[in-house]
C-alpha positions as YAML, in Angstrom:
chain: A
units: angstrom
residues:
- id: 1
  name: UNK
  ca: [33.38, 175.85, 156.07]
- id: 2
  name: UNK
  ca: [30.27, 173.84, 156.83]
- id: 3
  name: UNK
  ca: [29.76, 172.54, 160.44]
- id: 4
  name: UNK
  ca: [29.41, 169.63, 162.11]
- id: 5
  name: UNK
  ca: [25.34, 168.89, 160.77]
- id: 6
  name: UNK
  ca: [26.11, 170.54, 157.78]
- id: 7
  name: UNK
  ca: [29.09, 167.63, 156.83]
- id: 8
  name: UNK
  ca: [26.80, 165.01, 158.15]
- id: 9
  name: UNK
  ca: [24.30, 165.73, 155.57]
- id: 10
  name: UNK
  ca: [26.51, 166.78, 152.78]
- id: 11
  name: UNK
  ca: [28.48, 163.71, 152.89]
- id: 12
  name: UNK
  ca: [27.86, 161.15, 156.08]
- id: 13
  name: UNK
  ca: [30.67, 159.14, 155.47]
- id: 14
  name: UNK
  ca: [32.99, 161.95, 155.22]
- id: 15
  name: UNK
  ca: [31.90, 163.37, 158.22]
- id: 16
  name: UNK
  ca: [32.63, 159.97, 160.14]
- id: 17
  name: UNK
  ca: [35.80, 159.42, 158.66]
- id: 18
  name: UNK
  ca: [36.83, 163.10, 160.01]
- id: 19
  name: UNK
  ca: [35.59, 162.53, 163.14]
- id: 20
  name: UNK
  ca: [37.10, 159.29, 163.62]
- id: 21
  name: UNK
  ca: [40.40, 160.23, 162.62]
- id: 22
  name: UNK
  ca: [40.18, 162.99, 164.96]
- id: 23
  name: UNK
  ca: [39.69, 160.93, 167.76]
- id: 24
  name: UNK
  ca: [42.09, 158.28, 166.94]
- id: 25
  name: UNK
  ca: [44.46, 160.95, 166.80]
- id: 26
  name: UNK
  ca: [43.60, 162.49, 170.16]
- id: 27
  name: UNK
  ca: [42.99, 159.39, 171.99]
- id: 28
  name: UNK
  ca: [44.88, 156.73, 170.74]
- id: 29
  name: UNK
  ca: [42.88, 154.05, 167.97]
- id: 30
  name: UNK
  ca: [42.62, 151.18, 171.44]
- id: 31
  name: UNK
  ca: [41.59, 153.98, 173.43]
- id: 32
  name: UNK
  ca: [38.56, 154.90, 170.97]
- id: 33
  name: UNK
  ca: [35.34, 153.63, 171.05]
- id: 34
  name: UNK
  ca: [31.91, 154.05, 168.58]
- id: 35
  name: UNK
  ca: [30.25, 155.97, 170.81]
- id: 36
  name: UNK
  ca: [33.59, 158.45, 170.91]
- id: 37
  name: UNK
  ca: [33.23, 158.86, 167.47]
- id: 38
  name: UNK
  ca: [29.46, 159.28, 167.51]
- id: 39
  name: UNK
  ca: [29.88, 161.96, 170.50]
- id: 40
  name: UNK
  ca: [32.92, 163.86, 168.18]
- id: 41
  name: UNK
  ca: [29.96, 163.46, 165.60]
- id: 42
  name: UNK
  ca: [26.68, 165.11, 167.95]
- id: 43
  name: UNK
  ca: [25.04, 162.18, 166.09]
- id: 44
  name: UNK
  ca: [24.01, 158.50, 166.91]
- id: 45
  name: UNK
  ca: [26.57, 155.21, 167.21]
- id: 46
  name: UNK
  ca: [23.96, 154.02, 165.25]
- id: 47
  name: UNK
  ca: [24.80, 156.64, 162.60]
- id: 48
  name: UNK
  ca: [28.02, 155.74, 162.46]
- id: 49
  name: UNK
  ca: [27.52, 152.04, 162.32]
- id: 50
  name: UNK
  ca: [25.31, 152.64, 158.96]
- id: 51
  name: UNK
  ca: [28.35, 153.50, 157.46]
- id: 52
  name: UNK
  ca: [30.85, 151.56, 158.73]
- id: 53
  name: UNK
  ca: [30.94, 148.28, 160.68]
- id: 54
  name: UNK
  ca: [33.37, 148.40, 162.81]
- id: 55
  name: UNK
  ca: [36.49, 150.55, 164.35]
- id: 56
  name: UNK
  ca: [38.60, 148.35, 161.75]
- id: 57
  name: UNK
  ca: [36.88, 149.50, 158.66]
- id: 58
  name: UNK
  ca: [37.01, 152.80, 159.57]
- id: 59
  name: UNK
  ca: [40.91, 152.59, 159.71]
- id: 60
  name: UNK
  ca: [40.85, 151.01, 155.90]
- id: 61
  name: UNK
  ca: [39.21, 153.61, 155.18]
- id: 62
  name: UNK
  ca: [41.16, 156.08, 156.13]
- id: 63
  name: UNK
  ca: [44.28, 154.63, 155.51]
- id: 64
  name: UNK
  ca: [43.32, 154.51, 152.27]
- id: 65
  name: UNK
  ca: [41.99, 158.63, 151.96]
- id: 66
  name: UNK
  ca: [45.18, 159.16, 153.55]
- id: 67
  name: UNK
  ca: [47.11, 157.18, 151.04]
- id: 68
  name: UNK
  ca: [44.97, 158.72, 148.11]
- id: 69
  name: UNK
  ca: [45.86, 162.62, 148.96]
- id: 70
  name: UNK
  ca: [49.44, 161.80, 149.02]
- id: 71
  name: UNK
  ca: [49.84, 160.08, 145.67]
- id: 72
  name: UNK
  ca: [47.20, 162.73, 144.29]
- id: 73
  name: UNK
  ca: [49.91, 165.46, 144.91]
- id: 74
  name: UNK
  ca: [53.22, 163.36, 144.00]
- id: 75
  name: UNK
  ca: [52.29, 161.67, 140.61]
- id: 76
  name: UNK
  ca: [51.70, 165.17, 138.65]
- id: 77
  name: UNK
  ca: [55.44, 165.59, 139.89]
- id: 78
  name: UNK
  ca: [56.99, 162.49, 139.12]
- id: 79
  name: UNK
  ca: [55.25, 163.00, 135.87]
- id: 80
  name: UNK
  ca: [57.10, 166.38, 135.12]
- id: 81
  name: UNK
  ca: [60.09, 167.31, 133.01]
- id: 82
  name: UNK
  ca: [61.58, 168.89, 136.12]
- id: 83
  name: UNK
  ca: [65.39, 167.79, 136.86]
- id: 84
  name: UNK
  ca: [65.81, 164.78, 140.02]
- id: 85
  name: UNK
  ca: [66.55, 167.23, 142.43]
- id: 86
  name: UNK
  ca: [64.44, 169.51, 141.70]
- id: 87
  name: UNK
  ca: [61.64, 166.78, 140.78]
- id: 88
  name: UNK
  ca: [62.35, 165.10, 144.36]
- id: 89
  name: UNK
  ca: [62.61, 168.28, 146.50]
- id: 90
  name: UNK
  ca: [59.24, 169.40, 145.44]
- id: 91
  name: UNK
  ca: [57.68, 166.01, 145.91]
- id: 92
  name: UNK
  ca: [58.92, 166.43, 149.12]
- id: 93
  name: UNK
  ca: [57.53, 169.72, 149.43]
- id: 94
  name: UNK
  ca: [53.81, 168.13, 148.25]
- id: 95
  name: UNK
  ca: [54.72, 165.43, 151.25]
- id: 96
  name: UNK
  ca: [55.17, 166.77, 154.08]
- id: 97
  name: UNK
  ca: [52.26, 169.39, 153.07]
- id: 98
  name: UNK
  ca: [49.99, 167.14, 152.61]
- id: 99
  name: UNK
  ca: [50.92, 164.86, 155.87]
- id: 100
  name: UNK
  ca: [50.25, 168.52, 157.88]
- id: 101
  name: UNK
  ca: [47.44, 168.82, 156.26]
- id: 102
  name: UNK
  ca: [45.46, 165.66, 156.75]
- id: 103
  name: UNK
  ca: [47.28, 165.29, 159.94]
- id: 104
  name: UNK
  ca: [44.21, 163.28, 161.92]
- id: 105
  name: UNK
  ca: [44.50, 160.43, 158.61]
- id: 106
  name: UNK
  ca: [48.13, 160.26, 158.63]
- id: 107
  name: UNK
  ca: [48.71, 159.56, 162.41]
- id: 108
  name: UNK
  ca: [45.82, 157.05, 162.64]
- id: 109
  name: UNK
  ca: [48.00, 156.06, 159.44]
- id: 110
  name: UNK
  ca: [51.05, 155.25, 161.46]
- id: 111
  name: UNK
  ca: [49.59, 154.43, 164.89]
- id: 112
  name: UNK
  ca: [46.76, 152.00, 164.29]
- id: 113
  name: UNK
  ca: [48.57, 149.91, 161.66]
- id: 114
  name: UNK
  ca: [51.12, 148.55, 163.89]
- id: 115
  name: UNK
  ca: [48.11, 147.55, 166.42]
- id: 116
  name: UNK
  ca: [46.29, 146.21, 163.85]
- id: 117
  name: UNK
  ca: [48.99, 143.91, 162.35]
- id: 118
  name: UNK
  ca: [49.70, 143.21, 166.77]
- id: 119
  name: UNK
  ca: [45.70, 141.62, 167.10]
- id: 120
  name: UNK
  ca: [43.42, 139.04, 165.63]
- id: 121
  name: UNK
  ca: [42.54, 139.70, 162.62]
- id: 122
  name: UNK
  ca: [40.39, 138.02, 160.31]
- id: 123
  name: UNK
  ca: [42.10, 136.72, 156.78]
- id: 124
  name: UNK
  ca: [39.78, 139.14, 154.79]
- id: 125
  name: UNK
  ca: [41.53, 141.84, 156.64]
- id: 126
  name: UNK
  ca: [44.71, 140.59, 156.71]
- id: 127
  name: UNK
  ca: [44.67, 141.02, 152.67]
- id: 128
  name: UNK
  ca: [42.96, 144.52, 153.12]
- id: 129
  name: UNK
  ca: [46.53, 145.39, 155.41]
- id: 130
  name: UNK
  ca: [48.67, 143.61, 153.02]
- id: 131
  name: UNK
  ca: [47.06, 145.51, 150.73]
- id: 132
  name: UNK
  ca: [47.11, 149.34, 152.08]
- id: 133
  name: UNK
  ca: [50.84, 147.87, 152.88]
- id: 134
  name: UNK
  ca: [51.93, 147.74, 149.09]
- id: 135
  name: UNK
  ca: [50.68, 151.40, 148.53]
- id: 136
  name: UNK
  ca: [53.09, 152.88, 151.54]
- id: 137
  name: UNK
  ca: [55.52, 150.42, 149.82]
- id: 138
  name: UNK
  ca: [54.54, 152.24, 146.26]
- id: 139
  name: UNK
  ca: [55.04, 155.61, 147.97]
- id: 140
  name: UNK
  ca: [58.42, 154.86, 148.96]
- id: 141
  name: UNK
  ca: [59.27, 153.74, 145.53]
- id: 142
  name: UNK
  ca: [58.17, 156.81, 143.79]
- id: 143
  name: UNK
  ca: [60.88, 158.78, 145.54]
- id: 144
  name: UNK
  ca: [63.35, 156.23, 145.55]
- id: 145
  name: UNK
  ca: [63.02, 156.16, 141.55]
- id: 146
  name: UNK
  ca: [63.97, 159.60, 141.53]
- id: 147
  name: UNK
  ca: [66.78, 159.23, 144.15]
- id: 148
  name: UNK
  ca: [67.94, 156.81, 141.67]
- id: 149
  name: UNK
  ca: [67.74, 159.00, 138.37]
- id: 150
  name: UNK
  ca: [69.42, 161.60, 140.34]
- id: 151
  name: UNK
  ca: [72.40, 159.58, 141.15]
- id: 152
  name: UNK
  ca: [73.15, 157.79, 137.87]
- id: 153
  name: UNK
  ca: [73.37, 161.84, 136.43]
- id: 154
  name: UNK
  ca: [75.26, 163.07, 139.47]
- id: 155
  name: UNK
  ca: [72.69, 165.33, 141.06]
- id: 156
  name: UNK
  ca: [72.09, 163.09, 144.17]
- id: 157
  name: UNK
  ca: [73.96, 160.95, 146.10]
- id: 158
  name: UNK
  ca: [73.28, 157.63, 148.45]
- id: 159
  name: UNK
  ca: [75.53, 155.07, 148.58]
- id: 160
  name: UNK
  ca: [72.56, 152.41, 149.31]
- id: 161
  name: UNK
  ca: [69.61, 154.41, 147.86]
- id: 162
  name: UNK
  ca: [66.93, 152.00, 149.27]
- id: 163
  name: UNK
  ca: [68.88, 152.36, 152.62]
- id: 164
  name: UNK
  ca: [69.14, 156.11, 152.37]
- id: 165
  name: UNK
  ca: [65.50, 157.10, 151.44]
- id: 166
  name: UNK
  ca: [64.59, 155.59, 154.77]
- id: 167
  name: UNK
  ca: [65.72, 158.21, 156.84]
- id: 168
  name: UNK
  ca: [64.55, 160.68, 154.37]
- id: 169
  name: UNK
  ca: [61.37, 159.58, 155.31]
- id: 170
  name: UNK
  ca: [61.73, 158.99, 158.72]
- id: 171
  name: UNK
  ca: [62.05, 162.88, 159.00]
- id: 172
  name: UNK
  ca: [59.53, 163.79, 156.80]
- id: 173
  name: UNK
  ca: [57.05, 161.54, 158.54]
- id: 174
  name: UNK
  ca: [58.14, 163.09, 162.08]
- id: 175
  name: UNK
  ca: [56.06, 165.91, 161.33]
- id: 176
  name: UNK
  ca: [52.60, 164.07, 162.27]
- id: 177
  name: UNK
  ca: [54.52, 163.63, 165.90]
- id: 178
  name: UNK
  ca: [55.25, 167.44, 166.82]
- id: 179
  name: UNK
  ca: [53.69, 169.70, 164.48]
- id: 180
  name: UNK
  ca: [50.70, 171.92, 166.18]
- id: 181
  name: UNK
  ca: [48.97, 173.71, 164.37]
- id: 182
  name: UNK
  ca: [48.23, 177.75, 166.13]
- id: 183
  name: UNK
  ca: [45.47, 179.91, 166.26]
- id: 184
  name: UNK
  ca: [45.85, 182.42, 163.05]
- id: 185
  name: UNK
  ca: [48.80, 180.27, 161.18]
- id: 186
  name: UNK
  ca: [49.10, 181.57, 158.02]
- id: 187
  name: UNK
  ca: [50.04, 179.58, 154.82]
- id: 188
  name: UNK
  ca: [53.38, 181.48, 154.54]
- id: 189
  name: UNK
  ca: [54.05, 180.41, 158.16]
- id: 190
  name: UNK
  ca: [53.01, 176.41, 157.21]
- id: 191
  name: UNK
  ca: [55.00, 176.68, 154.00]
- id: 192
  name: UNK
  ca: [58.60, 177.72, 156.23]
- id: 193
  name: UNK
  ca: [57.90, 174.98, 158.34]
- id: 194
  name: UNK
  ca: [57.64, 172.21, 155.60]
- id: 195
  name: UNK
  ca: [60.42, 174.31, 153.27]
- id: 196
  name: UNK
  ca: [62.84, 173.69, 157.17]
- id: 197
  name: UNK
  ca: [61.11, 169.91, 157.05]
- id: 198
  name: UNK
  ca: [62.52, 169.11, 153.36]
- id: 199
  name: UNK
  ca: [65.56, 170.62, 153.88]
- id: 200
  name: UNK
  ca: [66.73, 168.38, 156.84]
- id: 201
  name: UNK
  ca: [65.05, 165.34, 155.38]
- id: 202
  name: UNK
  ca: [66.84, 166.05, 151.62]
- id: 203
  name: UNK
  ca: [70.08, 167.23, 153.25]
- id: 204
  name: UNK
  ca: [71.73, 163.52, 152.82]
- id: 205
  name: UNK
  ca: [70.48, 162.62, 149.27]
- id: 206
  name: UNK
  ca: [71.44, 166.47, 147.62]
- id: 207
  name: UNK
  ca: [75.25, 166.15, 145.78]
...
């Protein structure tokens, strides 16, 4: 795995975007300032304002990586000849996976938004929210077709699907909250907890 220097001059921008999603994550997006980022970094605030112009488009940013490695694991899925259940648990599966995985994007994800939408902001950003707003929307949907499928065959149940996949996801999304990842963690150990994750989450939805 390349370093710190090594990131910045493979890719700058990713670099920044890991960096800054770090500290957003450890220190709260208010609490975070350029010059946290460039310190995360070892490199200039200068740097990091080459790249990006401000703590705001750093967030669109990686709102929208964040967004982009989610559907880039569900759509194969939803695309498959698998059964609803089956087709929904392992979407879930990819899900919470992935939200472990780029754990840094996802809780800037879920923290900064609500700040974001709290402040000033300026109408070109305003459509950039609306806009990042309609994919998480879009996400939703994707599992709530197949919650749907499922229960006009009678593998799934919800009385009020697009009432019932919201706790669904409230649990799956939990897992940016608690989950720590330790020293020497192996994949078998990462893959029992998200396998104990979908099987909470899915416990309401299964027939």
């Amino acid at each position: 795995m390349a370093d710190q220097s090594e990131a910045l001059a493979i890719d700058p921008r990713d670099a920044i975007l890991d960096a800054a999603a770090q500290c957003f994550m450890n220190r709260g997006f208010n609490a975070t300032s350029i010059d946290d980022i460039a310190r995360q970094l070892s490199a200039t605030k200068g740097m990091v304002y080459h790249y990006f112009s401000s703590k705001a488009e750093l967030f669109f940013d990686i709102h929208h990586r964040a967004m982009d490695a989610l559907f880039e694991e569900l759509e194969p899925v939803l695309a498959s000849d698998l059964a609803p259940p089956a087709r929904f648990t392992e979407m879930a599966r990819r899900y919470v996976r992935t939200l472990i995985r780029t754990q840094p994007y996802q809780r800037t994800v879920s923290e900064a938004v609500h700040m974001l939408l709290r402040s000033s902001t300026t109408d070109e950003q305003r459509v950039r929210l609306e806009q990042l707003q309609a994919r998480r929307d879009r996400c939703e949907k994707l599992f709530l077709a197949v919650l749907e499928e499922g229960i006009a065959e009678g593998s799934m149940r919800a009385g009020r699907p697009r009432m019932s996949i919201k706790p669904v996801f409230g649990a799956m999304n939990s897992v940016i909250q608690w989950y720590h990842p330790r020293d020497g963690e192996t994949e078998q150990q990462v893959s029992a907890v998200v396998d104990e994750v979908v099987q909470i989450a899915l416990r309401g939805v299964m027939a």
